[in-house]
C-alpha positions as CSV (number, residue, x, y, z in Angstrom):
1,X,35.3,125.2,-113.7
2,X,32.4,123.3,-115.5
3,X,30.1,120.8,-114.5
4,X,31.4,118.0,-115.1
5,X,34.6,119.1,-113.4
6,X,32.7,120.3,-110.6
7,X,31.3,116.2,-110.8
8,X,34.2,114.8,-110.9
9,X,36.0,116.5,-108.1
10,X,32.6,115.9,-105.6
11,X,32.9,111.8,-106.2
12,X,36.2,111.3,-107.6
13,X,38.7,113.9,-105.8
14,X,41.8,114.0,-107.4
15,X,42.4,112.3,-110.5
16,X,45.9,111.2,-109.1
17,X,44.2,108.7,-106.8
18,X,42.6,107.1,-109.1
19,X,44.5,104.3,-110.3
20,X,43.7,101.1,-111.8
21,X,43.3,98.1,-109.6
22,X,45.9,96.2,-109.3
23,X,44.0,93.0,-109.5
24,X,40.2,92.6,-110.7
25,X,37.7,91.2,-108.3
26,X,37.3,87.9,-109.3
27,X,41.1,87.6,-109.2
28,X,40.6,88.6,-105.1
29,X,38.2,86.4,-104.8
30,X,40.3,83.2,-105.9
31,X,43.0,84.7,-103.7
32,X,41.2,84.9,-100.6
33,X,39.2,81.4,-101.4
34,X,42.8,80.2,-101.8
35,X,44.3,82.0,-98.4
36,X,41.3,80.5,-96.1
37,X,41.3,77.1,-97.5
38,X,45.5,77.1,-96.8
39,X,45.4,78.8,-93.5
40,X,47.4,81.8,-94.4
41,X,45.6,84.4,-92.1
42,X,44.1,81.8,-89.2
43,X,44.5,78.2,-88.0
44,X,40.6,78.3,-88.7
45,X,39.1,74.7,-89.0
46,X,35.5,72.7,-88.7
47,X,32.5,75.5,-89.1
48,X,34.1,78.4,-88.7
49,X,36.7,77.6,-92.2
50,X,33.7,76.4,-94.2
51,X,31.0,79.5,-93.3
52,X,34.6,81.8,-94.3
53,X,34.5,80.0,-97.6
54,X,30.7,80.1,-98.5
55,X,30.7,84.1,-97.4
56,X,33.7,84.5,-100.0
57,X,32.6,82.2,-102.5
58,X,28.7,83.4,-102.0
59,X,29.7,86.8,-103.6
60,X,29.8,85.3,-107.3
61,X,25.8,85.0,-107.4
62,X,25.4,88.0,-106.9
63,X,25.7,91.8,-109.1
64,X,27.7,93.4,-106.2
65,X,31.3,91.8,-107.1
66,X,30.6,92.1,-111.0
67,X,29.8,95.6,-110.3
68,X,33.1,96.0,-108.6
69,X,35.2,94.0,-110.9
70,X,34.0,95.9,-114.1
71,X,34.7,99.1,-112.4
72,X,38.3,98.0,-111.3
73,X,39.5,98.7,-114.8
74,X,38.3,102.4,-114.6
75,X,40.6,103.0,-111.4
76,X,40.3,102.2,-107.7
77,X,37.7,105.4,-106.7
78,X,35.4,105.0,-109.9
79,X,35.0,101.6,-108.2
80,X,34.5,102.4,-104.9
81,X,31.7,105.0,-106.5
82,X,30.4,102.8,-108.3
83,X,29.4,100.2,-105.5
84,X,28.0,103.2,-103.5
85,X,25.6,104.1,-106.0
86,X,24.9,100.2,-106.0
87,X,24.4,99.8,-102.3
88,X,22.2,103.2,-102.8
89,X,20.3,101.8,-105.9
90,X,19.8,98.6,-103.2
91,X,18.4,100.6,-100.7
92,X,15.8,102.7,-103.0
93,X,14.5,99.8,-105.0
94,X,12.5,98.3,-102.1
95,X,11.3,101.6,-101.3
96,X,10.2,102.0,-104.9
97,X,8.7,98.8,-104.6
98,X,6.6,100.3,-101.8
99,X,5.6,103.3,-102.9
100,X,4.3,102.2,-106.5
101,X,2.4,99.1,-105.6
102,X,4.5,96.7,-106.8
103,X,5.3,95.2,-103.7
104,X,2.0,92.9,-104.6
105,X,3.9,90.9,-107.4
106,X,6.0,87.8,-106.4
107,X,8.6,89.2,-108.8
108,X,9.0,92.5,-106.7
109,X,9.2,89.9,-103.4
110,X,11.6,87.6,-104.8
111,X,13.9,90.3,-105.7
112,X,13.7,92.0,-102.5
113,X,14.7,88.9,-100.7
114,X,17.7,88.5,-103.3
115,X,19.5,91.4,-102.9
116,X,18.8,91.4,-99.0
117,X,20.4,88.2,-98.7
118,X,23.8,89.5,-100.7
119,X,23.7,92.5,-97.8
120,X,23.3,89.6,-94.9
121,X,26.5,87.9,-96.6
122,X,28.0,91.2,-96.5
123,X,27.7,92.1,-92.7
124,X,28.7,88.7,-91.9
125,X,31.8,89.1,-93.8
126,X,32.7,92.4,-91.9
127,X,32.5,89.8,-89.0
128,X,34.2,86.6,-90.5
129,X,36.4,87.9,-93.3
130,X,37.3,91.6,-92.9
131,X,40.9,90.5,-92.3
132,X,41.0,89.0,-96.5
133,X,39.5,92.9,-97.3
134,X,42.5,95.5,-98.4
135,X,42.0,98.6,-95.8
136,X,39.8,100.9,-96.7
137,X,40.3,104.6,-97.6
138,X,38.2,106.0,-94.3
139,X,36.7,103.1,-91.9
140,X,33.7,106.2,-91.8
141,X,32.6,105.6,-95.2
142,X,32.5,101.3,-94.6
143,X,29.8,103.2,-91.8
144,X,27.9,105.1,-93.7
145,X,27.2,102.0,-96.5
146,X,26.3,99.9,-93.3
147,X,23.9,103.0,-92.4
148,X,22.4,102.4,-95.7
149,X,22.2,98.2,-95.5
150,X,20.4,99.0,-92.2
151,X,17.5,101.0,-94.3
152,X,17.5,98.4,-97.0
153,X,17.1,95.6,-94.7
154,X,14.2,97.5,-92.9
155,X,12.5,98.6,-96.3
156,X,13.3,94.9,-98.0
157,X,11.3,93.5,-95.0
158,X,8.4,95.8,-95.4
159,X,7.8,94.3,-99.1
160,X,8.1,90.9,-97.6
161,X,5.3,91.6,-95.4
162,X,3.2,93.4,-97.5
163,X,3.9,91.1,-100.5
164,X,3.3,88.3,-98.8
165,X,0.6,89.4,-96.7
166,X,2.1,88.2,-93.2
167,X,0.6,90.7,-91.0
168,X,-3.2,91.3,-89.3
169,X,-6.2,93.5,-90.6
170,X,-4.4,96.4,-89.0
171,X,-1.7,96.4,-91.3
172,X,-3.7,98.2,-94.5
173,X,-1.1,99.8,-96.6
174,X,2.6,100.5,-97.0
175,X,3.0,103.1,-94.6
176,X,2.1,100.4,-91.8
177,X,4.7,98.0,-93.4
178,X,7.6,100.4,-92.9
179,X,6.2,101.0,-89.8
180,X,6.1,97.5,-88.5
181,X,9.3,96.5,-90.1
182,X,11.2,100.0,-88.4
183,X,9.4,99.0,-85.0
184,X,10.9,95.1,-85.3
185,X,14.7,96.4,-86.6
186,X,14.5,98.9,-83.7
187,X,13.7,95.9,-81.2
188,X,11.0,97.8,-79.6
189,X,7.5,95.7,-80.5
190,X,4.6,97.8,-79.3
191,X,1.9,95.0,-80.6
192,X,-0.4,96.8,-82.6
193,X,0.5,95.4,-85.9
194,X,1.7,91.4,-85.7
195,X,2.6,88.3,-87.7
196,X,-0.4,86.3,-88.4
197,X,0.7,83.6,-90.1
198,X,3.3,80.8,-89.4
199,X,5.5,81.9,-92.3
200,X,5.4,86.1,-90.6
201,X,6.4,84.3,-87.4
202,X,9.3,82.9,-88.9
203,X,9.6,86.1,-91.2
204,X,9.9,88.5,-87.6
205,X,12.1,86.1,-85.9
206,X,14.5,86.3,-89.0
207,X,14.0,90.0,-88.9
208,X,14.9,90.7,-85.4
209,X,18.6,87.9,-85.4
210,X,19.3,90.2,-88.1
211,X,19.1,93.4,-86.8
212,X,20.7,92.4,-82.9
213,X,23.8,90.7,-85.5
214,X,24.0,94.2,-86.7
215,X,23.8,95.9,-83.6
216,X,26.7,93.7,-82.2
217,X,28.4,94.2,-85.4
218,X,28.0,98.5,-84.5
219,X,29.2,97.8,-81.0
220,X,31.9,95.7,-80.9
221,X,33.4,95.7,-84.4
222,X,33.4,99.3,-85.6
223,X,34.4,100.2,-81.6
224,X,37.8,98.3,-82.5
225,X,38.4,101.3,-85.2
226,X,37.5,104.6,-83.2
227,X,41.6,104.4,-82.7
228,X,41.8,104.0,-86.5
229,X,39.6,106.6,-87.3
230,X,41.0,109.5,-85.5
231,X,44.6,108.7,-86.8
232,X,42.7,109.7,-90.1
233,X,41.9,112.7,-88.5
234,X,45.3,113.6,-87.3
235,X,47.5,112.5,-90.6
């Protein structure tokens, strides 16, 4: 067996499973716009209806369904591949923002707080709209890409302090920006580095209704598909 058999086999499995889409991702979009603006899943009206709408319809500015949608043509798994390398590539770029300096540019920033806000959309949908998603192959990997979202949020944050300069004179480099933006996603706050400015206020208090949504997300959403996940185990 060669390498790039070996390749395949590691990301891909059997080629059997790999089977086109059956619709592209644009064309699910339109059909779950269409399904929550008719009612076809709930009797859903006022704010809830419209925030359903704007999470679906939100996805178009962003790479993360164009990614998927080009990928559809190349079979179900190369897609699913595909966005997993792009929620990695998410969750690195921040950190590579860090770690080479470029966290100073309002470029690097601005970037940051783009692709954070298509991974806020994301979790929220889990929450609204996960009954428009098709089932997914194993509800473990949907974890593991939510393990990853958690990172980027926490690294995306630590170039939003930095670049921005939100935090006090103890705060001198990047290692105390990871370290203050772990310390506020893990809720626990020990005051040695803090906001100092009215816009790292706001910044923290974003931060933290973040990270308790994605703790309640962990709790009570994923808790409704322990049952799920061991019928995998047993079929």
């Amino acid at each position: 067996m060669n390498i790039r058999n070996i390749l395949y086999k590691l990301f891909f499995g059997n080629p059997e499973y790999n089977t086109p889409a059956k619709k592209s991702a644009y064309a699910n979009l339109f059909i779950n716009l269409r399904r929550i603006w008719n009612n076809e899943k709930h009797n859903d009206v006022g704010f809830e209806k419209i925030l359903r709408l704007v999470l679906v319809a939100i996805q178009l500015v962003f790479p993360g369904l164009h990614i998927r949608n080009f990928f559809s043509k190349h079979g179900v798994i190369t897609r699913n591949v595909a966005n997993e390398f792009y929620v990695l590539f998410k969750t690195c770029l921040p950190l590579f923002f860090l770690v080479s300096g470029l966290y100073v540019n309002k470029w690097a920033v601005g970037i940051s707080i783009y692709l954070l806000i298509e991974t806020i959309c994301y979790v929220s949908s889990l929450i609204f709209v996960s009954d428009m998603f098709v089932k997914p192959r194993s509800y473990r990997r949907n974890l593991l890409m939510l393990f990853f979202n958690y990172f980027e949020i926490c690294l995306s944050f630590a170039v939003i302090y930095g670049g921005l300069h939100l935090l006090n004179a103890q705060a001198t480099g990047v290692v105390d920006y990871i370290y203050f933006s772990v310390i506020t996603s893990s809720t626990i706050g020990f005051g040695d580095i803090h906001p100092v400015t009215q816009l790292g206020k706001i910044v923290v208090c974003m931060h933290a209704l973040i990270i308790v949504s994605f703790i309640v997300l962990f709790l009570n959403f994923f808790s409704s598909k322990v049952e799920v996940m061991h019928n995998e185990d047993v079929m």
